[in-house]
MIKOLSE-333139 format. One record per residue (C-alpha): residue number from 1; x, y, z. Coordinates in nm, 4 decimals. Example, Ala and Ser with C-alpha at 12.3 -4.5 7.8 and 13.67 -1.06 7.14 Angstrom:
<rs>
resi | xx | yy | zz
1 | 1.2300 | -0.4500 | 0.7800
2 | 1.3670 | -0.1060 | 0.7140
</rs>
This chain:
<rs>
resi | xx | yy | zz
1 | 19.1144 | 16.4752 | 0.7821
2 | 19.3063 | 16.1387 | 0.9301
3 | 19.2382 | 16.3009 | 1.2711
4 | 18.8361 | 16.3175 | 1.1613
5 | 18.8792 | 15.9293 | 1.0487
6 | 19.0335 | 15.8077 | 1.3295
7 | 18.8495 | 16.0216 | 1.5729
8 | 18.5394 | 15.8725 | 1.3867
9 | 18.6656 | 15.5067 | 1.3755
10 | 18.7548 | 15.5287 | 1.7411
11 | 18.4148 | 15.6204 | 1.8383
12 | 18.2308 | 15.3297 | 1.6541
13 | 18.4508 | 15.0944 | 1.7936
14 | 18.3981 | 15.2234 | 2.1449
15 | 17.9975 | 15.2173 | 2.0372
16 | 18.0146 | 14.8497 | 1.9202
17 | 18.1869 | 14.7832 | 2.2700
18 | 17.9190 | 14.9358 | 2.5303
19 | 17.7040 | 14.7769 | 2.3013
20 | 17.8312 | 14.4559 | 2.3681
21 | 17.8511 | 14.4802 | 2.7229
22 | 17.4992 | 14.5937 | 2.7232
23 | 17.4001 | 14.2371 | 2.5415
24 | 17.6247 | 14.0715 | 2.8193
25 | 17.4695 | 14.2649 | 3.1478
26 | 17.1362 | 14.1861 | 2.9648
27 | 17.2190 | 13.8110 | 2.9093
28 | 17.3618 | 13.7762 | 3.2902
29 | 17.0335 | 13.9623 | 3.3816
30 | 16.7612 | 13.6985 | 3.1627
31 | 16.9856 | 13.4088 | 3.3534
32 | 16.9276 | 13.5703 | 3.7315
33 | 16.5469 | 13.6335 | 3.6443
34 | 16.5147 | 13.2927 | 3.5319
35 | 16.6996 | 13.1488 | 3.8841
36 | 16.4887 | 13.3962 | 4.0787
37 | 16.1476 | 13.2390 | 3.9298
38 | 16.1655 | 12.8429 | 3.9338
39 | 15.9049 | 12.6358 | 3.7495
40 | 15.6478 | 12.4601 | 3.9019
41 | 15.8838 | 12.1093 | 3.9381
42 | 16.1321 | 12.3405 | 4.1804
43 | 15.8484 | 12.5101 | 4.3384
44 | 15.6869 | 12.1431 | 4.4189
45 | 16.0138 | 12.0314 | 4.5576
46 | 16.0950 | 12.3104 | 4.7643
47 | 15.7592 | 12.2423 | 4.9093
48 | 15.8436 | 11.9104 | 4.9696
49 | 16.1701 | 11.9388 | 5.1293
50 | 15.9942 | 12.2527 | 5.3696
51 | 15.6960 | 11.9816 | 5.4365
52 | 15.9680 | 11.6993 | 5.5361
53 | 16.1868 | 11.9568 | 5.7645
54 | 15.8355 | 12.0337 | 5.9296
55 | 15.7264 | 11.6555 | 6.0289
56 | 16.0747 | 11.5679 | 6.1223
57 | 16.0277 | 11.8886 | 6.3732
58 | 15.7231 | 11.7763 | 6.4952
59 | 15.7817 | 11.4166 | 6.5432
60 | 16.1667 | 11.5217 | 6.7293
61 | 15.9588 | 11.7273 | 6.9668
62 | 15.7394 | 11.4266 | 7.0763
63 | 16.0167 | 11.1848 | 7.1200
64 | 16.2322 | 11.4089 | 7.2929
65 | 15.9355 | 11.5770 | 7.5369
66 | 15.8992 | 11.3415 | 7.8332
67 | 15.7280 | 11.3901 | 8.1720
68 | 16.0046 | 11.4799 | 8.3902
69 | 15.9993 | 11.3591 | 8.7966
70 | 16.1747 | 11.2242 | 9.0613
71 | 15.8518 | 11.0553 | 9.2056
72 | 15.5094 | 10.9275 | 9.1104
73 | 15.2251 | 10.8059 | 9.2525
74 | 14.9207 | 10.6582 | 9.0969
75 | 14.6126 | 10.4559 | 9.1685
76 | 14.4770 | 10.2586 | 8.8310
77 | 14.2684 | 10.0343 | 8.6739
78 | 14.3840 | 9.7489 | 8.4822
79 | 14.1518 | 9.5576 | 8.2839
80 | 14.3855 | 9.2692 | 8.1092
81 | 14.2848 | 8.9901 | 7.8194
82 | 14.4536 | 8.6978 | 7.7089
83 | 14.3550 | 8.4405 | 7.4670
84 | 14.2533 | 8.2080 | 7.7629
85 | 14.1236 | 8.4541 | 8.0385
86 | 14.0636 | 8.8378 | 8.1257
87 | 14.0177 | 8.9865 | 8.4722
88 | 14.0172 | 9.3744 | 8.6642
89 | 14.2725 | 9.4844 | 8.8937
90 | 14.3095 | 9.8036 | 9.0762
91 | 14.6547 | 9.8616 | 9.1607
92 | 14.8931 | 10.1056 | 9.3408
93 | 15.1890 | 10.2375 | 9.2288
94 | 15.4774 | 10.4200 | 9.3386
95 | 15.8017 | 10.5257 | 9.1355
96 | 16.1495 | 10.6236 | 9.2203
97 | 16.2861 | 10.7769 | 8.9098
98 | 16.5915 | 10.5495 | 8.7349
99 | 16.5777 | 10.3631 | 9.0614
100 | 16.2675 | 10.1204 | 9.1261
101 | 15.8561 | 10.0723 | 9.1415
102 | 15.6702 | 9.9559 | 9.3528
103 | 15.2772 | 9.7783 | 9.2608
104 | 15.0385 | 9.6261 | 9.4428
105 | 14.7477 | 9.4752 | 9.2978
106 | 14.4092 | 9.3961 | 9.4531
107 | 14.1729 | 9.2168 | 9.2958
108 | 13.7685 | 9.1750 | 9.4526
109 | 13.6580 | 9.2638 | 9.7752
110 | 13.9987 | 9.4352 | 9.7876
111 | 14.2200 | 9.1686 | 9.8819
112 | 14.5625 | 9.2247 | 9.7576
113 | 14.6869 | 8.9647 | 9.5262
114 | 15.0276 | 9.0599 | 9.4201
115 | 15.3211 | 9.3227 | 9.5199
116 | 15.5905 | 9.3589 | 9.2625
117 | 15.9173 | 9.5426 | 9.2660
118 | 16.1204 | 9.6014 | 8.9644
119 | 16.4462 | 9.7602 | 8.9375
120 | 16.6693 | 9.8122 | 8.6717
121 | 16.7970 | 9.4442 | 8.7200
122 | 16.5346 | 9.2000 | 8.8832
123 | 16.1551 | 9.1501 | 8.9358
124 | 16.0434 | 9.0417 | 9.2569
125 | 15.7326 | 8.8869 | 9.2842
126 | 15.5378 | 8.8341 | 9.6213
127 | 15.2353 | 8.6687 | 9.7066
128 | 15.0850 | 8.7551 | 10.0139
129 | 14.7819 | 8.5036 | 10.0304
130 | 15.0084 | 8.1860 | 9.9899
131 | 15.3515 | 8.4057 | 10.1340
132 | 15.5494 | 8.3288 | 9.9143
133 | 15.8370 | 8.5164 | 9.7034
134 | 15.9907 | 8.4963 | 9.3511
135 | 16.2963 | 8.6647 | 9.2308
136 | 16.3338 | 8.7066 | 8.8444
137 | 16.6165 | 8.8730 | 8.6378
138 | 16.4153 | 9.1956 | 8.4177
139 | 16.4430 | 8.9345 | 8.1402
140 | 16.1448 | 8.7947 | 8.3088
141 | 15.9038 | 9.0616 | 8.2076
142 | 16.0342 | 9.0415 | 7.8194
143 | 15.9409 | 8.7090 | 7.8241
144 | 15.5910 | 8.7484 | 7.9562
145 | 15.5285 | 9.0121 | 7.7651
146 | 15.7212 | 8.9348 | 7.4408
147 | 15.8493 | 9.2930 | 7.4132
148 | 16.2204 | 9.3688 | 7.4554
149 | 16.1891 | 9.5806 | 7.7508
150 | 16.4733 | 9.7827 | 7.9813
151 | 16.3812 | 9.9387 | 8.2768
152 | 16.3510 | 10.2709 | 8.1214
153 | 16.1131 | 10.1350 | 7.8892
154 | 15.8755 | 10.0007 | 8.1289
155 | 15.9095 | 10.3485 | 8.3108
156 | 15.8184 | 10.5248 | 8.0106
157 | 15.5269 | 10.2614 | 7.9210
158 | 15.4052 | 10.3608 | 8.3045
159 | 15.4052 | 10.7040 | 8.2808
160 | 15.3174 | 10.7542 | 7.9188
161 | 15.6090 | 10.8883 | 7.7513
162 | 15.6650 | 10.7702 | 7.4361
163 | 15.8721 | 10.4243 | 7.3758
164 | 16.0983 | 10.3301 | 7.1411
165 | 16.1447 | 10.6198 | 6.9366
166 | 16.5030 | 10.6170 | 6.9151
167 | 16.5411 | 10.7070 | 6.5473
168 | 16.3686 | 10.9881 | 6.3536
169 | 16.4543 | 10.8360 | 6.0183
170 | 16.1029 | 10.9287 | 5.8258
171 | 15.9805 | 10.6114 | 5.5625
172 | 15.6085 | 10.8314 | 5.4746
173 | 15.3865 | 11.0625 | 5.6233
174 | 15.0848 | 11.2106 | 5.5421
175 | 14.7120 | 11.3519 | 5.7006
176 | 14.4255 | 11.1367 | 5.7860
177 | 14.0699 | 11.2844 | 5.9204
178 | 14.3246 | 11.5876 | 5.9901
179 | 14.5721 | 11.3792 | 6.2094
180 | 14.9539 | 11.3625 | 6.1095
181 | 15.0892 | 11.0033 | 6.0658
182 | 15.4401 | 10.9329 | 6.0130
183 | 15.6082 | 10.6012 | 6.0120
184 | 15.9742 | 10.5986 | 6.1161
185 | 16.2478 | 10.3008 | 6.1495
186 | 16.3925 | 10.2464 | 6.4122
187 | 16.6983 | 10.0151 | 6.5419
188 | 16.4077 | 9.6921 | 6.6621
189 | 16.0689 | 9.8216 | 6.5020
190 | 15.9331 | 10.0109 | 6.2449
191 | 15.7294 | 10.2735 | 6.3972
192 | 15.3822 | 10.3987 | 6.2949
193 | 15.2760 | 10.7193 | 6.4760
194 | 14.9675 | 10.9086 | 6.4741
195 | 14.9339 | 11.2540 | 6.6219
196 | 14.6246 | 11.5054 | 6.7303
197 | 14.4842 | 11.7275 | 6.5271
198 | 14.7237 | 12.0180 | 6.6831
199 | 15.0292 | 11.8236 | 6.6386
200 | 15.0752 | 11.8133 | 7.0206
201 | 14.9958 | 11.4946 | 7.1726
202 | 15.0145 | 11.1217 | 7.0821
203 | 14.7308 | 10.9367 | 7.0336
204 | 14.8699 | 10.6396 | 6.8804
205 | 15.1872 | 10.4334 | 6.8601
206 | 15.1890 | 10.0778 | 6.6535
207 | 15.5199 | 9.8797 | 6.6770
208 | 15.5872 | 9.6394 | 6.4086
209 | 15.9208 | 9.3896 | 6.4743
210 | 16.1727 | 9.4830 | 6.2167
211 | 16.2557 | 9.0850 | 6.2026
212 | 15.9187 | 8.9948 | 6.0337
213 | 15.9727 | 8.6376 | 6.1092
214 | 15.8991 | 8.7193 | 6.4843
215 | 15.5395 | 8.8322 | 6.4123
216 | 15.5623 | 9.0636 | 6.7128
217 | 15.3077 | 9.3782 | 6.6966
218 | 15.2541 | 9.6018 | 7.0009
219 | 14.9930 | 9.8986 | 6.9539
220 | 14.9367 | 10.1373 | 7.2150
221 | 14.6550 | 10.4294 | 7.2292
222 | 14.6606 | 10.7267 | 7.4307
223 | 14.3684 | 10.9463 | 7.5241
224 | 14.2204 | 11.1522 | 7.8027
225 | 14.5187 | 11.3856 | 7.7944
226 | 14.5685 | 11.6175 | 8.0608
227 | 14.8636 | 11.8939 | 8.1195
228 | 15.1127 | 11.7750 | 8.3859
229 | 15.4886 | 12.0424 | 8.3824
230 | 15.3935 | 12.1680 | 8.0261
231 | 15.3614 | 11.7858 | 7.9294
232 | 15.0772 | 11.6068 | 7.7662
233 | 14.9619 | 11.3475 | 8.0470
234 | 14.7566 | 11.0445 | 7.8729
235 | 14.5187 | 10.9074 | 8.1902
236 | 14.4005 | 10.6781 | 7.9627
237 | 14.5895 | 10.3400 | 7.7406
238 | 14.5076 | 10.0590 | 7.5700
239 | 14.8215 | 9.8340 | 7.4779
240 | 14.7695 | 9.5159 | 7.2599
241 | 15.0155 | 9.3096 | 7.2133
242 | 15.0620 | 8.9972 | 6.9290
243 | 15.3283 | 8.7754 | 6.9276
244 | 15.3067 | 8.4110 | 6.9991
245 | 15.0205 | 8.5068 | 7.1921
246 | 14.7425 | 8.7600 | 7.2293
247 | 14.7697 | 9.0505 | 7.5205
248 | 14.5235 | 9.3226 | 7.5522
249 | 14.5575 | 9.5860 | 7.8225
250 | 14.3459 | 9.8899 | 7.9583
251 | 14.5015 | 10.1435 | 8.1992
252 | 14.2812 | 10.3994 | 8.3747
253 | 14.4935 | 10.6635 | 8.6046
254 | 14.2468 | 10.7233 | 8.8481
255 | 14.4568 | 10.9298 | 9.1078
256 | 14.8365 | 11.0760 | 9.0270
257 | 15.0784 | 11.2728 | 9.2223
258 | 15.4445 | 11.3757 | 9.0914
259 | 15.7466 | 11.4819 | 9.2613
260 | 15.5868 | 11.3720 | 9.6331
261 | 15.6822 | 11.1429 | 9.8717
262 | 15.6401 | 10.7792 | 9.7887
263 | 15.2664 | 10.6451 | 9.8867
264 | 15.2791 | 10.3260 | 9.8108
265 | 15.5954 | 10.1262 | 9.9317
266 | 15.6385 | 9.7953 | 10.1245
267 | 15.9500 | 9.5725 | 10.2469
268 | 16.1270 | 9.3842 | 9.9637
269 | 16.2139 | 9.0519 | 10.1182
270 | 16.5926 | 8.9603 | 10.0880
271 | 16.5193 | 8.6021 | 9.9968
272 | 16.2958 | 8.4016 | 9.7849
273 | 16.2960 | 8.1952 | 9.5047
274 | 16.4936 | 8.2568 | 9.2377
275 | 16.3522 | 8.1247 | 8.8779
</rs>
């Protein structure tokens, strides 16, 4: 009879165990299903951190994708306005990638009124009508056009890559008449970029001077895009630039070559004034 008691007590002590495991597995099992189906906050959050990863993609692709040559040639034209004139240029222009340009600028009937060479150090200015020659340090150029310009810069202003896009720290984003805009900060401006409606080329780029005191603004459109080595090519570019004065400038690309012998060339002279 103990045997039947114990046998018996053994069992229902066993019984309250499984059951108590069961209660456990099915505890452990609520908490998974509850992980595995987030409310609608986590939901909106994941969607917000996939949405961010995406425009930081998009935006790293069109800073880092550049027209890549060794040469370029081009024929433009330039219309330019200041707050005290505003005139038409055709010019010439040949590049030696990382090394120099050369431009030559006619004005009516033709006549040329200006070669320039610039180099990663000095802008040399030459004037054929009066024959005479300046030599500037590439300092010159930032002060003319109030923009803090390197030599790379300029090249990438010239051929159309974007400029100054040396940080992809996001501020905002968001869609416009179905165009991405993102504004970014970067180490001297804060950024403003607008994109096409395939998230492929750049159609806008708005510099404001992180040092608001300096009042400097440069915005620069792109259109007329054409495919040049799996790059988007703008032909066309307005760039207006505010500071302590007004600069507006058009750029047509009437003719282009890439990666052929330079057109467009002349002799630098080895003297001339130096300001």
């Amino acid at each position: 009879m103990r045997i039947v008691k114990n046998s018996l007590y053994l069992m229902l002590v066993l019984l309250s165990v499984a059951c108590a495991n069961v209660k456990k597995v099915q505890v452990i099992q609520d908490a998974l299903t509850v992980k595995v189906l987030p409310d609608s906050a986590a939901l909106a959050e994941k969607s917000r951190l996939d949405s961010a990863l995406m425009v930081e993609g998009i935006v790293r692709n069109i800073a880092h994708t550049k027209i890549g040559f060794k040469t370029m040639n081009a024929k433009l034209k330039i219309d330019y306005e200041t707050t005290k004139d505003k005139d038409s240029y055709i010019a010439n222009l040949s590049i030696q990638k990382d090394t120099g340009m050369y431009i030559t600028i006619r004005g009516a009937m033709g006549v040329i009124g200006l070669k320039a060479f610039i180099n990663k150090d000095s802008v040399i200015l030459i004037f054929p009508l009066s024959k005479k020659t300046e030599r500037h340090p590439l300092s010159y150029l930032q002060e003319v056009i109030k923009i803090p310009l390197n030599y790379q810069t300029i090249e990438d202003l010239v051929v159309g890559n974007p400029i100054f896009m040396d940080s992809i720290d996001i501020i905002s984003y968001k869609v416009i008449n179905e165009k991405l805009q993102v504004s970014l900060m970067g180490k001297l401006f804060k950024n403003l970029i607008v994109l096409s409606e395939d998230n492929t080329k750049l159609v806008q780029l708005k510099l404001d001077d992180v040092n608001a005191a300096k009042h400097r603004t440069c915005d620069i459109n792109y259109s007329q895009h054409t495919l040049v080595k799996n790059t988007q090519f703008p032909l066309f570019r307005t760039i207006s630039i505010n500071a302590q004065t007004k600069l507006d400038i058009g750029m047509e690309i009437k003719e282009f070559n890439f990666d052929e012998p330079l057109k467009y060339t002349f002799t630098v002279p080895k003297t001339g004034r130096r300001k």
